[in-house]
matplotlib code that plots the C-alpha trace (Angstrom):
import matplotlib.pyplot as plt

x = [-166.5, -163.8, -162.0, -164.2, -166.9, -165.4, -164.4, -168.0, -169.1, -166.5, -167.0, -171.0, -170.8, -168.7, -170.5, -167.5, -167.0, -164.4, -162.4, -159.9, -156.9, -155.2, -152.6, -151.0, -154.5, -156.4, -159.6, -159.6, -159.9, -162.7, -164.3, -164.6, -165.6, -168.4, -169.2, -170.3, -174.1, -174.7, -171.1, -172.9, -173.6, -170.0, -168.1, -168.0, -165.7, -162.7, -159.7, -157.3, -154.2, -152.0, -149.9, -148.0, -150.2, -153.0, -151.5, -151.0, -154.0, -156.5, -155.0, -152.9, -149.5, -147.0, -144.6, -141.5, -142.9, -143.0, -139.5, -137.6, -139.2, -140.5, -144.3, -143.9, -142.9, -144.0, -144.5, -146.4, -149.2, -149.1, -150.4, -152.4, -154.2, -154.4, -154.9, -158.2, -159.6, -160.1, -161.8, -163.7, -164.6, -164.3, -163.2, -160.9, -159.1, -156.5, -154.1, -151.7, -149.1, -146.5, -145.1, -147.2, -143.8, -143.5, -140.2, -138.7, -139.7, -138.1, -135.4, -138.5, -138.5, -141.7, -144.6, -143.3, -146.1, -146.4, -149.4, -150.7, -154.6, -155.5, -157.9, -159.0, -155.5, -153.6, -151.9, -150.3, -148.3, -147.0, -145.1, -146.3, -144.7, -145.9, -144.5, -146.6, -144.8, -148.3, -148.5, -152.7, -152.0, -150.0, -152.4, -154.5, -152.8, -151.5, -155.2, -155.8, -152.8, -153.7, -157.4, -155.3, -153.7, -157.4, -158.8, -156.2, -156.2, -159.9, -159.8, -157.4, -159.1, -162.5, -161.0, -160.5, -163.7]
y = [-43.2, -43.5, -40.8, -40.1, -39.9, -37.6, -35.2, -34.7, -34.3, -31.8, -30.0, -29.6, -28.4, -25.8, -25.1, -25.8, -27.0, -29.3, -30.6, -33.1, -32.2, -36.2, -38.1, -40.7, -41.3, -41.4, -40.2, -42.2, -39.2, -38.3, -41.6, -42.4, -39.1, -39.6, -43.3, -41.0, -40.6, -36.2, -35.9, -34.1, -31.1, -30.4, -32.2, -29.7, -32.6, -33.7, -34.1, -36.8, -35.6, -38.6, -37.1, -34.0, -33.2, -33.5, -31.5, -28.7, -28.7, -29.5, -27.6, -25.3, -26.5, -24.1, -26.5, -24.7, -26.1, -29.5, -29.1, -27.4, -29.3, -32.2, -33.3, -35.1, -31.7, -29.3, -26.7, -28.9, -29.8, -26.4, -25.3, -27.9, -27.2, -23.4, -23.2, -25.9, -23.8, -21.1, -22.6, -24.4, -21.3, -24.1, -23.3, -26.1, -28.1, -30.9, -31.9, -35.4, -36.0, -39.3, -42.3, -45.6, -47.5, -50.3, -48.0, -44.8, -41.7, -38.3, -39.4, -40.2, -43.3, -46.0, -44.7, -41.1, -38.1, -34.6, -33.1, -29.7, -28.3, -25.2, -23.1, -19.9, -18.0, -20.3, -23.5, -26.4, -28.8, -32.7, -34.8, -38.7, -42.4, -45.0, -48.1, -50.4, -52.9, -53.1, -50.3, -50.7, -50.9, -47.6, -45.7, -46.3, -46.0, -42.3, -41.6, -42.6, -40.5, -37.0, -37.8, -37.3, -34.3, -32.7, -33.2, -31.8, -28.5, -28.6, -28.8, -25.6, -23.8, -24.2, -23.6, -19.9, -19.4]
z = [-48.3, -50.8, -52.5, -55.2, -53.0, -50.7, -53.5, -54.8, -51.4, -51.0, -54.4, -53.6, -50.3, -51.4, -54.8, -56.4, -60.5, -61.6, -64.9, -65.3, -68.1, -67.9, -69.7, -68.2, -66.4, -69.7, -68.1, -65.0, -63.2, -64.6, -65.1, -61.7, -60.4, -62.8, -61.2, -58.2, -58.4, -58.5, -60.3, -62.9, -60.4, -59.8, -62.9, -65.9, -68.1, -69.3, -71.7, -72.6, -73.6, -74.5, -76.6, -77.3, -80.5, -77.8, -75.1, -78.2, -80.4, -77.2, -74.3, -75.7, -74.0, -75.7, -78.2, -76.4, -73.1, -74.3, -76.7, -73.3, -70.2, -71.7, -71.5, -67.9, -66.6, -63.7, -66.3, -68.8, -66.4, -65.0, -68.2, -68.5, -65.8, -66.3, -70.0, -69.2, -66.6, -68.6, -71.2, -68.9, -66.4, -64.0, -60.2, -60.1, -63.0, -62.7, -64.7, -64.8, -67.0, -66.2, -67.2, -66.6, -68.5, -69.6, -70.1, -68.5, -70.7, -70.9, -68.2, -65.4, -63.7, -64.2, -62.0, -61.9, -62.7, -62.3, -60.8, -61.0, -59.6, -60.8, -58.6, -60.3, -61.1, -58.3, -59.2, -56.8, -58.0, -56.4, -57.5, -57.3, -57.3, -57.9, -56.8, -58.5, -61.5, -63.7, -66.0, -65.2, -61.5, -61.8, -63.4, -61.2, -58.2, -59.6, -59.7, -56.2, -55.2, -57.4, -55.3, -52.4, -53.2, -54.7, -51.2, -49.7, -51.8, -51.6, -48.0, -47.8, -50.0, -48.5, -45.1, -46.3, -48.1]

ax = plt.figure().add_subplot(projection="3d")
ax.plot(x, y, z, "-o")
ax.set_aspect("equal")
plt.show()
C-alpha cells in the first residue's frame, strides 16, 4: 500500500475530512490523494498557493507574515493551514510551502520546505529536505515526505479518539 493509499484508508476509518493548502507542491498533494479510488469520501479539496498574492487573496496569509518571516516560513504555512481549515470545516488541512530551486529563495537552501497539519484548533509543524538535484524530483519527494508526517499525525490523533 503506498502512502496515498494508506492515508485514505486512514482518513475513512476514522471519518475524517481533509484539504490540502500547497505551494511548492503545486497540488501534488492533492492530486495524488485524489488518484486513490473513494478519495472523494474523505478529500473536501484544495489550493495552490504559488505565490504571495495567492497565499493573501486565497488563504488569507497576513502580508506582515509574509513581509516579516518570509513565505517559506513556520508561520506562513501555519496559517496556511489554519486559515484553510476554517473555511473548509475540514478536520485536517495541510499546508506546504518550500523551495524546489533551481535557486535558494528567502535564504533556504534547494529542497528545503516548511510543513504545517492543522487538526481542528491544533497545528504541527516539520521541517523537510530534500536531497534530490531535479527541481521535479523534489517536489515530489517533499510530497512523499509531508505523506509521512500526515500519517504520523493521523496515527496520534486517532490513537486518542
Amino acid at each position: 500500500m503506498n502512502y496515498q493509499e494508506q492515508i485514505i484508508d486512514l482518513l475513512k476509518k476514522n471519518n475524517l475530512k481533509i484539504a490540502t493548502v500547497e505551494s511548492v507542491t503545486a497540488g501534488m498533494i492533492s492530486s495524488y490523494l485524489a488518484s486513490v479510488p473513494g478519495a472523494s469520501k474523505v478529500l473536501l479539496g484544495g489550493l495552490v498557493v504559488y505565490t504571495n498574492f495567492a497565499k493573501t487573496k486565497l488563504a488569507n496569509v497576513k502580508e506582515e507574515t509574509l513581509n516579516e518571516f518570509g513565505a517559506i516560513s513556520e508561520e506562513c504555512v501555519k496559517e496556511l493551514s489554519y486559515n484553510f481549515n476554517k473555511k473548509m470545516q475540514s478536520d485536517i488541512t495541510i499546508a506546504i510551502s518550500g523551495n524546489a530551486g533551481p535557486n535558494p529563495s528567502e535564504n533556504k537552501p534547494i529542497g528545503f520546505a516548511w510543513l504545517a497539519i492543522c487538526v481542528i484548533d491544533k497545528i504541527y509543524t516539520f521541517k523537510l529536505n530534500s536531497n534530490y538535484k531535479d527541481r521535479n524530483d523534489i517536489r515530489i519527494d517533499l510530497t512523499n515526505l509531508a505523506y509521512q508526517k500526515l500519517i504520523e499525525v493521523i496515527q496520534k490523533i486517532t490513537n486518542k479518539i
